[in-house]
C-alpha positions in Angstrom: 6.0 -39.6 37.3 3.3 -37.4 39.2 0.6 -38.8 40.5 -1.8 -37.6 38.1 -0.4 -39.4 35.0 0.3 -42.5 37.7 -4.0 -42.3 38.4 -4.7 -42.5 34.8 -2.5 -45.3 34.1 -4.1 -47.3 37.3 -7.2 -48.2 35.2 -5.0 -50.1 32.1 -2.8 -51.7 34.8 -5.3 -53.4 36.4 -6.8 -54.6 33.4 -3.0 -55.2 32.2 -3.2 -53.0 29.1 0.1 -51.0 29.6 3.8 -51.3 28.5 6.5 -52.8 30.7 7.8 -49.2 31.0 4.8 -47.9 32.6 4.0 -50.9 34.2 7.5 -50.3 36.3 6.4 -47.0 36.4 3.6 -47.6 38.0 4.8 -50.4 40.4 7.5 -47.9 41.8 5.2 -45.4 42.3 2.5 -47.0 43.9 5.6 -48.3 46.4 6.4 -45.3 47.6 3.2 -42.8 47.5 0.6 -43.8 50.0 -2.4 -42.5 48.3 -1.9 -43.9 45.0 -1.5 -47.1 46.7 -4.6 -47.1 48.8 -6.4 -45.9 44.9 -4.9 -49.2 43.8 -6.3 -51.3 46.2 -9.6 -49.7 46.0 -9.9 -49.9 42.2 -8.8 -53.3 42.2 -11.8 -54.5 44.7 -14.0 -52.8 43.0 -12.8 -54.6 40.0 -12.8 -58.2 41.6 -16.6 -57.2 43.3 -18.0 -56.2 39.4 -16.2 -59.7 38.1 -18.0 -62.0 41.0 -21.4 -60.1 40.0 -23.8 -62.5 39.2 -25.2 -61.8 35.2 -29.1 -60.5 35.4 -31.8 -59.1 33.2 -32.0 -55.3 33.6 -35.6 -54.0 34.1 -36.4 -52.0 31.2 -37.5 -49.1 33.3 -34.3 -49.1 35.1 -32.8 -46.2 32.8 -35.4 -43.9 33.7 -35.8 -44.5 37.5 -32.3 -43.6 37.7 -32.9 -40.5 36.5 -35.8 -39.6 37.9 -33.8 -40.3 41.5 -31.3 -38.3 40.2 -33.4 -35.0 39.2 -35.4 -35.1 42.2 -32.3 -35.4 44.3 -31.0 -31.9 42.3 -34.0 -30.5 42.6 -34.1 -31.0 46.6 -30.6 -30.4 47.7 -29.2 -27.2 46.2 -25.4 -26.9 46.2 -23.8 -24.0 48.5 -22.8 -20.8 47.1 -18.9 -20.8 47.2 -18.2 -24.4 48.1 -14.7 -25.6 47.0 -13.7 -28.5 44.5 -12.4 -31.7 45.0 -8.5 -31.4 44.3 -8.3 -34.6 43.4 -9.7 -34.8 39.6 -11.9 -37.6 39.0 -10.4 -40.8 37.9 -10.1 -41.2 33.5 -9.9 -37.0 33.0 -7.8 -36.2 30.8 -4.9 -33.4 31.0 -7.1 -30.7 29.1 -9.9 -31.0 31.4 -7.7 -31.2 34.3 -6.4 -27.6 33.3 -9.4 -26.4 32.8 -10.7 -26.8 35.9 -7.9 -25.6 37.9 -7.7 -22.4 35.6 -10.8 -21.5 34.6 -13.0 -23.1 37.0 -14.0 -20.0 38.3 -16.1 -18.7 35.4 -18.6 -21.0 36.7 -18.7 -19.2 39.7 -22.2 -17.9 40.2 -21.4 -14.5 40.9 -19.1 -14.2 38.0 -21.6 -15.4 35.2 -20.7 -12.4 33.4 -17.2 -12.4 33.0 -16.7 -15.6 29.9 -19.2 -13.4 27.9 -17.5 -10.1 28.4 -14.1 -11.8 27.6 -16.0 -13.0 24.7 -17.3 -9.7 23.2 -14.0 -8.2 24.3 -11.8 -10.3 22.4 -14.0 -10.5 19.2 -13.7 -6.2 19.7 -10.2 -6.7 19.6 -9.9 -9.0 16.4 -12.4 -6.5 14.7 -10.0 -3.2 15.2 -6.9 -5.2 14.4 -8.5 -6.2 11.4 -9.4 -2.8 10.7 -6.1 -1.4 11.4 -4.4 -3.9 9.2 -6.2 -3.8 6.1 -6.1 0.3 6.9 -2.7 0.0 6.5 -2.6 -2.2 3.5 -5.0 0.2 1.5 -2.8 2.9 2.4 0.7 1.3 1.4 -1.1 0.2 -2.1 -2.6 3.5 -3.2 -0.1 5.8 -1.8 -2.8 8.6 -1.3 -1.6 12.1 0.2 -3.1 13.6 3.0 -5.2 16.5 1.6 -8.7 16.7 0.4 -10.4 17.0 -3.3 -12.7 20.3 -3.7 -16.3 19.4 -4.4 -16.0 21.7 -7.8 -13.4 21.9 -10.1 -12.6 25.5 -9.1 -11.5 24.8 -5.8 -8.7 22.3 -7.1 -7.1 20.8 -4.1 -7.1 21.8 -1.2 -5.3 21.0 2.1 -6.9 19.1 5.1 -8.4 21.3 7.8 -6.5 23.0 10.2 -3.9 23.3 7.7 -2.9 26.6 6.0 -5.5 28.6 7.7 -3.4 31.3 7.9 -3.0 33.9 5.3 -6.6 33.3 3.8 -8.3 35.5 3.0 -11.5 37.2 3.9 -14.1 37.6 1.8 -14.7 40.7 -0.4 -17.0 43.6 1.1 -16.6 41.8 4.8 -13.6 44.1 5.9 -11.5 41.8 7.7 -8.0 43.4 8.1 -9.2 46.7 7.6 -9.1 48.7 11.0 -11.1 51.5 9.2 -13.3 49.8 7.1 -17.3 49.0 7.8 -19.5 45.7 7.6 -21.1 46.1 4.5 -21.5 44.7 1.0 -18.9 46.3 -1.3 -19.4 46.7 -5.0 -16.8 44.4 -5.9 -18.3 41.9 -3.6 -21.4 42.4 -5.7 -19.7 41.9 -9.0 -17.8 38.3 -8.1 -20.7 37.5 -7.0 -22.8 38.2 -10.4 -20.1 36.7 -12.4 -20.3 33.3 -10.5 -24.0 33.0 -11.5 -23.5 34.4 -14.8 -23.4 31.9 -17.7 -21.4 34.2 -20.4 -18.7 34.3 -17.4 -16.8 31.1 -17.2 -14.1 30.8 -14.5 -13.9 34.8 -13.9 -13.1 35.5 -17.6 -15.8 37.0 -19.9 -16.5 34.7 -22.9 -17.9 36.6 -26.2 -21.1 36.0 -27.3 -22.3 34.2 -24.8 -25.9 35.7 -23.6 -26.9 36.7 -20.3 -29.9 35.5 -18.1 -32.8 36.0 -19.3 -31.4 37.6 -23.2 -32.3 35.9 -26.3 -28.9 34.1 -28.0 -28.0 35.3 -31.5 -29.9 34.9 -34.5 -29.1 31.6 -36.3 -27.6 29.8 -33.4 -28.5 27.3 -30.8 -28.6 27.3 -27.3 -26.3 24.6 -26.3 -24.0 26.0 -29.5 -23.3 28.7 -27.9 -22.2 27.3 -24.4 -20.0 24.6 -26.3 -18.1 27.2 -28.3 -16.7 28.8 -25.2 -14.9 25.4 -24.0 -11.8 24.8 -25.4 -11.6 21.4 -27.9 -8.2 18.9 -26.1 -6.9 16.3 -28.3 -6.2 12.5 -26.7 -3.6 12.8 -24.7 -2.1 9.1 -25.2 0.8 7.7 -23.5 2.8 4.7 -25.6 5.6 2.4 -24.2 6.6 -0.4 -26.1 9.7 -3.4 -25.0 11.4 -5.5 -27.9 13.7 -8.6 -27.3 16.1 -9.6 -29.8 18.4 -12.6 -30.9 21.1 -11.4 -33.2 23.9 -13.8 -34.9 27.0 -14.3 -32.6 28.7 -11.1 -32.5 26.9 -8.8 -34.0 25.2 -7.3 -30.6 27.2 -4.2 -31.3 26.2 -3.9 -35.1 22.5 -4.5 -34.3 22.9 -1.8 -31.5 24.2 0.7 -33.8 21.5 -0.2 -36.4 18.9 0.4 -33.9 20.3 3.8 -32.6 19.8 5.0 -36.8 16.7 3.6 -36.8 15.6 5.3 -33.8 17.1 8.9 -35.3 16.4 8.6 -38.9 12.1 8.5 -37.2 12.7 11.8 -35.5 13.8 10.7 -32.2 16.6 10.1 -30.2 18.6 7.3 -27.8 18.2 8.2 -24.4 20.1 5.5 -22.9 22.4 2.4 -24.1 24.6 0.0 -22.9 26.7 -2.8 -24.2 28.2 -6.0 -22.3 30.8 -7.6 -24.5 31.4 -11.3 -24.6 33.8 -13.0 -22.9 34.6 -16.8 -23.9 36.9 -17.7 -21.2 33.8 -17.3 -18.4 31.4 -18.5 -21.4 29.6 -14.9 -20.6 27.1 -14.1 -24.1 27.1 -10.7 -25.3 24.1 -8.0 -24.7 23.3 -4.7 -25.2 20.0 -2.5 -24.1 18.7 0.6 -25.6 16.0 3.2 -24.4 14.5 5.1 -27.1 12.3 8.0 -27.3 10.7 7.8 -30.8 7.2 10.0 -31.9 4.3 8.3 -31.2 3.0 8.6 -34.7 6.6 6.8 -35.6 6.4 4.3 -33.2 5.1 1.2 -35.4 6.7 1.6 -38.1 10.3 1.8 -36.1 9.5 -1.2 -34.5 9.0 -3.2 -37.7 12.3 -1.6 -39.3 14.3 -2.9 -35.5 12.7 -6.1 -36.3 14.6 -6.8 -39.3 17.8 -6.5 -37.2 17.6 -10.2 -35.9 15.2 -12.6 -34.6 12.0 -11.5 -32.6 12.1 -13.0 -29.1 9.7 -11.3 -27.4 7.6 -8.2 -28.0 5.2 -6.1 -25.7 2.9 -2.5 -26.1 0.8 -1.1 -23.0 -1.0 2.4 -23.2 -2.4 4.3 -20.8 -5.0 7.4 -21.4 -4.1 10.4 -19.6 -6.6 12.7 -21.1 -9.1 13.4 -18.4 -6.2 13.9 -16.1 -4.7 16.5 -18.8 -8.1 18.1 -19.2 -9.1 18.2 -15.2 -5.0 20.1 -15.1 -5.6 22.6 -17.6 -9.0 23.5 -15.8 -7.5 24.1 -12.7 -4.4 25.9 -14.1 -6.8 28.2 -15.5 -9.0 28.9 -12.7 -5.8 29.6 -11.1 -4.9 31.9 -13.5 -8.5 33.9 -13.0 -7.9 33.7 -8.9 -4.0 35.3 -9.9 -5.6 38.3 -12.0 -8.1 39.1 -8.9 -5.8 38.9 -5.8 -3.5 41.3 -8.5 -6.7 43.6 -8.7 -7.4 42.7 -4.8 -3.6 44.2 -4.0 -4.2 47.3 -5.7 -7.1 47.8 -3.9 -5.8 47.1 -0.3 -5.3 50.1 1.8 -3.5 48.8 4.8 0.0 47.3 5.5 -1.6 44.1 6.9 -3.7 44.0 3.6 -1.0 43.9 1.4 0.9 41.2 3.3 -1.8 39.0 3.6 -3.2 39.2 0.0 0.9 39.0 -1.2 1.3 35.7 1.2 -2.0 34.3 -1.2 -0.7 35.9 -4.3 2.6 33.3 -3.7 0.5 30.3 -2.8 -1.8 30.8 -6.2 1.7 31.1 -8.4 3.4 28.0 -7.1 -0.1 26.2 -7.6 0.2 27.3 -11.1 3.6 26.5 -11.6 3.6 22.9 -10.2 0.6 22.3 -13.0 1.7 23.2 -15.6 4.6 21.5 -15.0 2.6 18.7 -15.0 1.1 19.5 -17.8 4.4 19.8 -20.1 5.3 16.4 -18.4 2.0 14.6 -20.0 2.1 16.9 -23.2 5.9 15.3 -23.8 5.3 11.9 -22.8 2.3 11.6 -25.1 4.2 12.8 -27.9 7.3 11.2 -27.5 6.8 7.1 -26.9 9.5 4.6 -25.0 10.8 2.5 -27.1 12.8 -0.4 -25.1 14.6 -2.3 -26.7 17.0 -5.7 -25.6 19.8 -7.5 -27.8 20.9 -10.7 -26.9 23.3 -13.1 -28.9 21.7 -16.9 -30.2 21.5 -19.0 -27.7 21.5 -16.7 -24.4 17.4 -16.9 -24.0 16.5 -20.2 -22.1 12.5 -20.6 -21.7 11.9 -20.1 -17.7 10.4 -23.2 -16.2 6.8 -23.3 -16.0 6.8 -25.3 -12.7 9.6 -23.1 -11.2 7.7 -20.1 -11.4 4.1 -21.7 -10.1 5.9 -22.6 -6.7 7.7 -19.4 -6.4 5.1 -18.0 -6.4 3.1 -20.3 -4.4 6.2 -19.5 -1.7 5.9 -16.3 -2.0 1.8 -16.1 -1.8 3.1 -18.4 1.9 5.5 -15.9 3.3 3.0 -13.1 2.6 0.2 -14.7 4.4 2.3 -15.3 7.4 3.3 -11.9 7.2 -0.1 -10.6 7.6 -0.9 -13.1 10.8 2.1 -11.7 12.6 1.8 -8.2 11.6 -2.0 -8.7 12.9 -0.8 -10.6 16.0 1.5 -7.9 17.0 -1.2 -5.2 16.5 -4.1 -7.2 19.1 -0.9 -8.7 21.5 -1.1 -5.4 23.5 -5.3 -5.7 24.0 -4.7 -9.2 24.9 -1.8 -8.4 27.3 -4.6 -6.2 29.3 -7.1 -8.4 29.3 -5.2 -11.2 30.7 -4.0 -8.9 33.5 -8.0 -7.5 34.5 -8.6 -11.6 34.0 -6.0 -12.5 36.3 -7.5 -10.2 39.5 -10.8 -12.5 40.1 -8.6 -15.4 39.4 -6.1 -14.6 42.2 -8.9 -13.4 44.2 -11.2 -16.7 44.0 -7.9 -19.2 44.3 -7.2 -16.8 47.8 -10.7 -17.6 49.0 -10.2 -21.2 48.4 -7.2 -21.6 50.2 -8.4 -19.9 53.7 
């Protein structure tokens, strides 16, 4: 044992209050190391002097003449700037205050008074960005989001982030860029995009009938706000329908209740889109199942499920929805202010009068059509799935559905909610381990330097 543990076991063995291990312990050590053995001897007469003390009353004013001695002794004999510590710790400190002082001792120096707070703010810096980055991360992994930028108005769709597709815009009209010949000024057809933005009976660059200009009265026997809601275009719900179905059928009759469904399915206007069968196998006690996919009208979609219910035995049954009509409308706007921005750049090019005019307007021309193309791809996509619902549907012979255990579940998920929040500390430890590999190097140089003084 080092002397260090031996000096806090010297205490207990004088007042016999260790094990025979450590009392050996400490008997062989104090045999051979010097020191330990002259602490020995000195703790054990002061020991025997406190035992032959002689009881007494203590003054009542002794507790506060102590102190008083002691303050004014403080208060006269300042300490030296720079004066080393004792090596030896004191007597009874224990291992964590023993490290303390020998490692961090020098924040106490008086010329380094600064450095625990700065460590301080530092590191709470450093938990604060980690943080940051992390949940950063997190928000990004959950909501997927792309890396371009909404328009503030519905007319400028999406756009992509700056910096990004610069090229090939292109100027605005009347300004002349990419015309070597062509002046500074206005040009008329500047002047007449320009009226038609602020005109009301223009919406989008096309012209809506009947629809009065600034300052003209509206037409007898109509309203106001009549006439504006006429021009816009009345959408229908755009609804989309999915629907799941679990079945117990008699044994052997998955196939039979497969086929039934697949009519059902047919004879309501729609059609299968995907089956499969597993047969059953007695040998390896394996049930029979089969699983359909159905795309059935959504008007049709009820009553098909009540005529599949009559196949067998309802296990389990499920409907979600989900309203994709804003998402249809916002589409259809863009596609056609897309369409307007198509008819002008067509205008634009048979205006241009220079090679590097007709290029540039052709390179936008391209851009505007695959915009248009991609959204009304989109479109279709919402206009079929709202029409057509999925119908899923599961067969499964008697006996094959055992209820899941309640319990199971709850600690599998308890497990899993455990994994995950260890996940997160190390992922968050591995992001702040570089910051705290730096600071513990710039910590290290007044360390080294102060530990260098002491020595010489």
């Amino acid at each position: 044992m080092r002397c260090d543990d031996i000096i806090e076991l010297l205490s207990c063995y004088i007042d016999g209050e260790v094990s025979p291990v450590e009392r050996m312990a400490v008997e062989e050590h104090v045999r051979e190391c010097e020191s330990c053995r002259k602490l020995l001897g000195e703790m054990a007469s002061i020991r025997k002097a406190f035992s032959e003390l002689v009881d007494a009353d203590v003054p009542p004013d002794l507790h506060e003449g102590i102190m008083m001695v002691i303050r004014r002794a403080q208060n006269s004999v300042p300490s030296p700037a720079g004066c080393g510590r004792s090596e030896v710790p004191p007597v009874g400190a224990g291992a964590g205050q023993r490290f303390w002082e020998r490692w961090f001792g020098w924040v106490k120096h008086p010329r380094l008074s600064w450095a625990m707070p700065a460590l301080a703010g530092a590191l709470v810096m450093l938990i604060l960005l980690g943080s940051f980055g992390v949940i950063r991360d997190l928000v990004t992994q959950r909501t997927g989001l792309p890396e371009y930028q909404v328009g503030e108005s519905l007319g400028k769709g999406v756009t992509p982030a700056p910096g990004a597709g610069d090229a090939g815009k292109l100027p605005p009209p009347g300004t002349g860029g990419g015309d070597e010949s062509g002046g500074s000024g206005t040009s008329e057809s500047g002047l007449t995009a320009d009226r038609a933005k602020r005109s009301p009976s223009t919406v989008m660059g096309v012209t809506q009938p009947g629809v009065p200009e600034p300052g003209e009265a509206p037409p007898a026997g109509t309203k106001g706000e009549d006439v504006y809601s006429a021009a816009m275009p009345v959408i229908q719900r755009k609804i989309i329908r999915n629907a799941r179905m679990t079945i117990s059928v008699s044994r052997g009759g998955v196939r039979n209740a497969l086929d039934g469904a697949s009519r059902i399915i047919e004879g309501a206007g729609g059609y299968v889109e995907t089956s499969s069968l597993v047969t059953g196998d007695p040998a390896t006690k394996r049930n029979a199942s089969a699983y359909l996919v159905g795309r059935v009208p959504a008007e049709n979609l009820t009553k098909t499920m009540q005529d599949i219910r009559t196949l067998g035995i309802l296990i389990d049954q499920s409907e979600s929805s989900q309203d994709v009509t804003e998402k249809y409308i916002d589409l259809s706007a863009r596609v056609r202010v897309k369409e307007a921005q198509e008819a002008r750049l067509i205008q634009i090019m048979g205006e241009a009068k220079t090679v590097g005019e007709l290029l540039q307007v052709d390179a936008e021309l391209w851009q505007v059509r695959a915009d248009i193309e991609s959204m009304k791809g989109q479109l279709n996509y919402l206009e079929r799935a709202s029409a057509l619902s999925t119908l899923s549907v599961s067969f499964v012979e008697e006996g094959a559905i055992v209820v899941p255990d309640q319990w199971a579940s709850f600690w599998k998920a308890v497990w899993g909610a455990f994994v995950a929040s260890w996940k997160g500390i190390f992922v968050f430890g591995a992001k702040i381990f570089p910051w705290v590999t730096v600071l513990a190097l710039i910590a290290a140089v007044p360390v080294a330097v102060l530990r260098s003084r002491r020595r010489s």
